[in-house]
C-alpha positions in Angstrom: 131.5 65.0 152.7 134.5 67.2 151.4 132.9 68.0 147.4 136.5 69.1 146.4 139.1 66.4 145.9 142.7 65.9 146.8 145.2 64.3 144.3 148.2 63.2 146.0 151.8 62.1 144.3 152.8 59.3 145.5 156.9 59.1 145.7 159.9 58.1 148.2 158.3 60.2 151.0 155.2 58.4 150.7 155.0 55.1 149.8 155.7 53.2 153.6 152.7 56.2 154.6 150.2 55.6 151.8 147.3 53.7 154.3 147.1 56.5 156.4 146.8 58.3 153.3 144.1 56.5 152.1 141.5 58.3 154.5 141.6 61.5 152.4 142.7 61.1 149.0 140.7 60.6 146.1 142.8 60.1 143.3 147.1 58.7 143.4 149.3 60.9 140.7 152.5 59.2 139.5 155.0 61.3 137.6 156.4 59.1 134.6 159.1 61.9 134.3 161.4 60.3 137.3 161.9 56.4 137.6 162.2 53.8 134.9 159.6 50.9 134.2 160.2 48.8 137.2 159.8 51.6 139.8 156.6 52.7 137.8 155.3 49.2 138.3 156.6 49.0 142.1 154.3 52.1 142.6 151.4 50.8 140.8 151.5 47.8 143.1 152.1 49.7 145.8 149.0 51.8 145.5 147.0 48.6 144.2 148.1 46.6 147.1 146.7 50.0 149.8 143.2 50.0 148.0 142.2 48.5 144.6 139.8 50.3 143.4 141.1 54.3 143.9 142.1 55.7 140.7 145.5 56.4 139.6 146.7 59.5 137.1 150.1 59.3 135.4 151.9 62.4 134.0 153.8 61.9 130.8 156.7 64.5 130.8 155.9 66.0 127.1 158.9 68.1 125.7 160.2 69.5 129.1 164.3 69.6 129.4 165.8 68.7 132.0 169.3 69.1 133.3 171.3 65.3 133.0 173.1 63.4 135.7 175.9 65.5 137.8 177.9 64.3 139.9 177.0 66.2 142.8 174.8 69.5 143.8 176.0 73.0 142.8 176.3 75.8 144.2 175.5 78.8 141.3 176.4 82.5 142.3 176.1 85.2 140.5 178.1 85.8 138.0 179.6 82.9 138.1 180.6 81.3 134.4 178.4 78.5 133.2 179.1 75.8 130.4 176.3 73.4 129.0 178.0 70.4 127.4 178.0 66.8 126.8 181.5 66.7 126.9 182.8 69.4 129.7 180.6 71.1 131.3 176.9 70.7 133.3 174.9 68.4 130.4 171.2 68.2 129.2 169.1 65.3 128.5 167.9 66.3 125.2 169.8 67.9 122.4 167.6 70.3 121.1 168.2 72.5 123.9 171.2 73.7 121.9 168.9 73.7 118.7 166.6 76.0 120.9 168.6 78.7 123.1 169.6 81.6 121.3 172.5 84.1 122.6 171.7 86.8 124.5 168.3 84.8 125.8 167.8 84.1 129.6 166.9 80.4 130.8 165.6 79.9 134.3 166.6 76.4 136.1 165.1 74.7 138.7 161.6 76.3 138.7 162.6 79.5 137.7 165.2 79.6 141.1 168.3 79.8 138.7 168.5 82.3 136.3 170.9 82.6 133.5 171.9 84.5 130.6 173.4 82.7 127.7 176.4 84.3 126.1 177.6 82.4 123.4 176.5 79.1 121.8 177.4 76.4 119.4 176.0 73.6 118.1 177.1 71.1 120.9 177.6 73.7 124.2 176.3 77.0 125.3 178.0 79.3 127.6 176.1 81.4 130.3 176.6 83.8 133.1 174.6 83.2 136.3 171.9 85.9 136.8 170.2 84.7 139.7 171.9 81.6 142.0 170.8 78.7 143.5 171.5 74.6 144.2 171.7 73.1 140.8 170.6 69.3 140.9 170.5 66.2 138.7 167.5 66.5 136.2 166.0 69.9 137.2 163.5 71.5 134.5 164.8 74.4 132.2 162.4 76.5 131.2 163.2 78.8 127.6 160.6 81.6 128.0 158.7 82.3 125.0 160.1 79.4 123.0 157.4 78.1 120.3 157.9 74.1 120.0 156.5 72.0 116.9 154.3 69.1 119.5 153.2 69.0 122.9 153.8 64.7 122.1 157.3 62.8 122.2 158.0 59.7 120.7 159.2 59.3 124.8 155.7 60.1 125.5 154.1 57.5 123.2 156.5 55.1 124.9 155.5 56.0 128.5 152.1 56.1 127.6 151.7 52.7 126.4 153.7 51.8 129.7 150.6 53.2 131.6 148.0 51.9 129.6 149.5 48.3 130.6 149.5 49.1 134.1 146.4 50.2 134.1 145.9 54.0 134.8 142.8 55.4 135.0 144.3 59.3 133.6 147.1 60.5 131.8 148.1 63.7 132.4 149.4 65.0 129.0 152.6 67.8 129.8 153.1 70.7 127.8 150.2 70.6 125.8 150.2 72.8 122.8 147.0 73.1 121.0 144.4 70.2 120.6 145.8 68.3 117.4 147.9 66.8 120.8 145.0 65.4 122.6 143.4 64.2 119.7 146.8 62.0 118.8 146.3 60.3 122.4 142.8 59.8 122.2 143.1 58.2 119.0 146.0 56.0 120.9 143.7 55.5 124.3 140.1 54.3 122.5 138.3 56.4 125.4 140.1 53.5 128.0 141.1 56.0 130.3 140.7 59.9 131.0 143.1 62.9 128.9 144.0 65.3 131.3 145.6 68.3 129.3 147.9 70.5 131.7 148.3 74.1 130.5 151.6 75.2 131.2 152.8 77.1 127.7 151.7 80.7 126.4 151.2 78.5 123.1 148.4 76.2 125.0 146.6 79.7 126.5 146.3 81.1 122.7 144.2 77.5 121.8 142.4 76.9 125.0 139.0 77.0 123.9 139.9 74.1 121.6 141.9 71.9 124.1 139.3 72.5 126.7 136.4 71.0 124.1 138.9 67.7 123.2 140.3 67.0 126.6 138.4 65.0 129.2 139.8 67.6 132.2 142.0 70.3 132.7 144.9 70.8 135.0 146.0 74.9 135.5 149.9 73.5 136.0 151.0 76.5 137.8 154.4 75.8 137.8 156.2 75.9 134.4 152.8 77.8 133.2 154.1 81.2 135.9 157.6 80.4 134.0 156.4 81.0 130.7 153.9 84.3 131.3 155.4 85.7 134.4 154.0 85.6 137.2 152.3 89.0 137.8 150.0 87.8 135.2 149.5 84.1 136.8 146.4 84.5 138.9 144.4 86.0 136.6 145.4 83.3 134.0 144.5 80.8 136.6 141.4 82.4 136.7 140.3 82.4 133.1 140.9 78.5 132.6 139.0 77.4 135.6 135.8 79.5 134.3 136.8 78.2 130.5 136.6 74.4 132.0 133.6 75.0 134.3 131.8 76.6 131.7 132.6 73.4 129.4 131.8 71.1 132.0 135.1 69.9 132.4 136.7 68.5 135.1 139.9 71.1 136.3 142.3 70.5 138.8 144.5 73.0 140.5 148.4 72.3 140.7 151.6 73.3 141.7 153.1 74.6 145.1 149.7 74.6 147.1 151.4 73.8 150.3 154.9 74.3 149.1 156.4 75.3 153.0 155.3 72.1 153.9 157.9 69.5 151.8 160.4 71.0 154.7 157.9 72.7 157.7 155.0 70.6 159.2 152.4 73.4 159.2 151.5 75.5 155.8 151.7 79.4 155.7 149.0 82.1 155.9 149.3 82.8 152.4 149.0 78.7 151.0 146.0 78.6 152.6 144.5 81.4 151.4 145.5 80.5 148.4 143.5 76.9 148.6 140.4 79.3 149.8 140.5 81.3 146.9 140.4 78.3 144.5 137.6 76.8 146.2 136.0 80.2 145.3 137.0 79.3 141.8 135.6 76.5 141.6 138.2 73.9 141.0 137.1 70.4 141.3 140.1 68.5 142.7 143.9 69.8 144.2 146.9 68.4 143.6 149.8 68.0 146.3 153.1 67.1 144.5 156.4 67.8 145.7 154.9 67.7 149.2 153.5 63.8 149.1 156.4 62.6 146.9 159.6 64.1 148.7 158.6 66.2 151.6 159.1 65.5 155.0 155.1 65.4 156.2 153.2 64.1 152.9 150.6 63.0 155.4 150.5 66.3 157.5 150.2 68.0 154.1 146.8 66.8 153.0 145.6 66.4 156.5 145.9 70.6 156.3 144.5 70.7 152.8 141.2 68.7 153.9 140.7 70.6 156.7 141.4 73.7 154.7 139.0 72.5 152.1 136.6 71.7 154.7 136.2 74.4 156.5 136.0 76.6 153.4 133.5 75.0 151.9 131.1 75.6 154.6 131.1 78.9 154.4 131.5 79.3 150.5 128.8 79.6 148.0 129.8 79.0 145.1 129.3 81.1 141.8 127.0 79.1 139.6 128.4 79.1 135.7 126.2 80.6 133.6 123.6 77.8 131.9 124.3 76.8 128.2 121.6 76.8 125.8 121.1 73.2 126.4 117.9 70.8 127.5 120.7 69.0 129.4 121.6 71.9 131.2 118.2 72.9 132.2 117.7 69.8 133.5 120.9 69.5 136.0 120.2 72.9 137.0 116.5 72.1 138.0 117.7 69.1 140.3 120.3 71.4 142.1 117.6 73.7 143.0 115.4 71.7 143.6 116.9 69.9 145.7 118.4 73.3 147.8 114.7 74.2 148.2 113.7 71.9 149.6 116.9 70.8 151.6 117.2 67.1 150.5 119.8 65.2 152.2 121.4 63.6 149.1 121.0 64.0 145.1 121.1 60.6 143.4 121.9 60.5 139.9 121.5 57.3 138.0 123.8 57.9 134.5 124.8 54.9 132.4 127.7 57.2 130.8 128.4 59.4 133.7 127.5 62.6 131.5 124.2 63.6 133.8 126.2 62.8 136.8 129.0 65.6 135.8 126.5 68.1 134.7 125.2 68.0 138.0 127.9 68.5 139.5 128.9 71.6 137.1 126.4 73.4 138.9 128.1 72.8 142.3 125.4 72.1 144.3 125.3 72.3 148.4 123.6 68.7 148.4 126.2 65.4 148.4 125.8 63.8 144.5 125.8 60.4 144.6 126.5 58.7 141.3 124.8 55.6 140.3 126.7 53.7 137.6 127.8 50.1 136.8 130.3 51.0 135.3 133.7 50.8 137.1 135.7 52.5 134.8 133.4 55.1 135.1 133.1 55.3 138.8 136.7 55.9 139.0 136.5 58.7 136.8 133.8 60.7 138.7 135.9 60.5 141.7 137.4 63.6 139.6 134.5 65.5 139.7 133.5 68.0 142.3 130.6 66.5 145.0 130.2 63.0 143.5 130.4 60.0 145.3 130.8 57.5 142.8 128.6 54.1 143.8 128.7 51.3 141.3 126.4 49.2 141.0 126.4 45.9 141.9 123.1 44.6 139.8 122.0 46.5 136.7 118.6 48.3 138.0 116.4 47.4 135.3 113.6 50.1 136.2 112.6 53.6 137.8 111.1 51.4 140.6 114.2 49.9 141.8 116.2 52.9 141.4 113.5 54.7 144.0 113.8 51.5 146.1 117.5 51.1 146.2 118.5 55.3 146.3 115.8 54.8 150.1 117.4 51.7 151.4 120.7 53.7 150.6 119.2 56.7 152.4 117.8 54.7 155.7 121.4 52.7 156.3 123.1 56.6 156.1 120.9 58.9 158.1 118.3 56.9 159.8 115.7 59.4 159.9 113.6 61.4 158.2 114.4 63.1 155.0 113.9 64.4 151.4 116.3 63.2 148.4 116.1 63.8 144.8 116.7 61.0 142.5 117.3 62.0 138.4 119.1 60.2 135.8 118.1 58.4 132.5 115.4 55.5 132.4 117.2 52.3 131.9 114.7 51.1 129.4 115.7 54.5 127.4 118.4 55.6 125.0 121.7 56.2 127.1 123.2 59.8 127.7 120.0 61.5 128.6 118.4 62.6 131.8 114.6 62.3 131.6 113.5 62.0 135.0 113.7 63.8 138.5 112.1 62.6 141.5 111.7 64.7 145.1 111.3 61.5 147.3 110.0 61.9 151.0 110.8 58.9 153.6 109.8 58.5 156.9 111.8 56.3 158.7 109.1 55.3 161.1 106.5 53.7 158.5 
């Protein structure tokens, strides 16, 4: 089984492919910041329709400004005049960006391609020279280096996430997030329904981390905007520090941005993407998102066929660095069933969790062994299709004792392997107080008695 799990956009490129998708994704990604409310719904169905029960994240745009509708593509040279404006001239979609830019301040456009330095302003244009030049297209993302903003949260935000909620997603990936008082506003909206995903992409974010990391439910390293804002010399070592932050947390983190960029126009990745996947594998990231490549490239389905076998292959031959324990009885305990069951090379972990909390501290400790999480829960099971190694199994009857958990984690076994093996089944008594673990089991069968 692949432990580290592919997130896929789904978008114009992919939606007549998404069943032969289905074979390797774990989790669908829509982006809330393109489309309107009836092609949101269109790709809710859509997925839906493919396979009911996969999971589904939605990304709210936050504060991100974008360039407005043009007529046609541009062509920016260097030194070439520029003129923002509502009026005459190349608009935006939200006005503060004439609140924000300053003179003598460089923007970059269109993921940092177009570069431009603003020479004068007003309160209703600004006037640049082109820096760096590029195709300039309807809404592309203009980044202001170094500008502090009041709120990760838009009132467009609120909007589009009650949109969500209706449709029924099972994550919201929160854009721009600032410091935590911006997850705690959503999960006082959400009631713990679904999963806060909190993508760092602003200096401001890095300087709270420790605090968003604690409130949010998962973490997504948003490589993008996030290499706009702090350059990207210092990128990979920023990448770096918020995986081990999450992992050390116990929270979920997912990798994203350009991972197999070539590949939205060239049907085989480079070298350097996939050592780059490698390398965050070595991290320890628990899930990889493909974006531009499943929503408007021209081989969404190539794409993440390289990326499994990628992730595959590398996984094999890694061993991953074990965070370091917390002080916690909780902790002790995961860790003992991951060794336990190494040393002893059991075929399968099985981890019975009515809340899904022993189920992801298991799987913090990354374990060589395939986790196999017993919950009734469906709202639950979708959300440990996030976490690193777990098979999420729900639970068609409520198992009412340690005895049928042994019984039903064997019959399990013998349909799977069909020969002798070891497993090691943990979790919390059902007739016990929920979110502990309080028992581990090594379990021998022997398929021939």
């Amino acid at each position: 089984m692949r432990r580290t799990k592919i997130i896929a956009t789904l978008g114009p490129s992919s939606t007549q492919r998404i069943k032969e998708m289905l074979e390797y994704v774990d989790i669908f990604r829509i982006n809330f910041a393109h489309g309107d409310e009836e092609s949101h719904k269109l790709y809710f169905d859509i997925i839906r329709e493919a396979k009911k029960d996969i999971p589904i994240l939605v990304d709210l745009p936050g504060p991100k400004m974008r360039i407005g509708d043009i007529s046609k593509e541009m062509l920016l040279r260097p030194g070439d005049k520029i003129v923002f404006s509502q009026k005459e001239g190349i608009p935006v979609e939200d006005m503060n960006f004439y609140k924000m830019v300053k003179k003598d301040s460089e923007i970059l456009v269109a993921d940092g391609n177009i570069k431009i330095k603003i020479v004068n302003k007003g309160e209703d244009f600004a006037e640049g020279i082109v820096i760096e030049g590029g195709i300039l297209r309807s809404r592309k993302g203009i980044n202001i280096p170094e500008t502090e903003l009041e709120s990760g949260v838009t009132p467009n935000d609120l909007r589009l996430l009650d949109e969500a909620l209706k449709l029924g997603a099972d994550f919201i990936g929160l854009s721009f997030v600032l410091s935590e008082k911006d997850i705690i506003k959503i999960k006082e909206i959400v009631k713990g329904n679904v999963w806060i995903i909190a993508k760092i992409e602003k200096n401001q974010a890095l300087k709270k981390l420790e605090a968003i990391i604690r409130e949010s439910d998962g973490i997504m390293v948003a490589r993008g905007d996030l290499g706009l804002e702090i350059g990207l010399e210092r990128l990979p070592f920023v990448q770096k520090r918020i995986i081990k932050e999450s992992r050390h947390a116990g929270k979920p983190v997912i990798l994203a941005t350009q991972v197999l960029n070539s590949m939205v126009n060239n049907p085989i990745p480079t070298r350097a993407e996939a050592t780059d996947i490698v390398n965050a594998i070595i991290e320890g990231v628990d899930a990889i998102l493909l974006t531009d490549e499943t929503a408007e490239g021209k081989y969404p389905v190539e794409a993440i066929q390289y990326l499994d076998k990628i992730i595959t292959y590398a996984e094999a031959r890694i061993r991953n660095n074990r965070p370091k324990p917390r002080d916690e009885i909780d902790d002790a305990i995961a860790l003992a069933i991951v060794e336990i069951a190494e040393i002893a090379n059991a075929k399968l972990i099985f981890v019975h969790s009515r809340t899904g909390s022993s189920i992801m501290r298991v799987s913090r400790f990354r374990p060589r062994v395939d986790i196999i999480g017993l919950c009734k829960s469906e709202q639950i099971a979708k959300r440990l299709k996030l976490c690193y190694g777990v098979t999420p199994l729900l639970l068609k009857k409520e198992l009412k004792n340690l005895n049928q958990i042994v019984s039903f984690c064997e019959r399990f076994y013998r349909r799977k392997f069909r020969k002798t093996g070891r497993i090691v089944i943990a979790g919390g008594d059902p007739r016990s107080k929920e979110g502990k673990t309080d028992f581990i089991k090594l379990h021998e069968i022997n398929t021939e008695s």
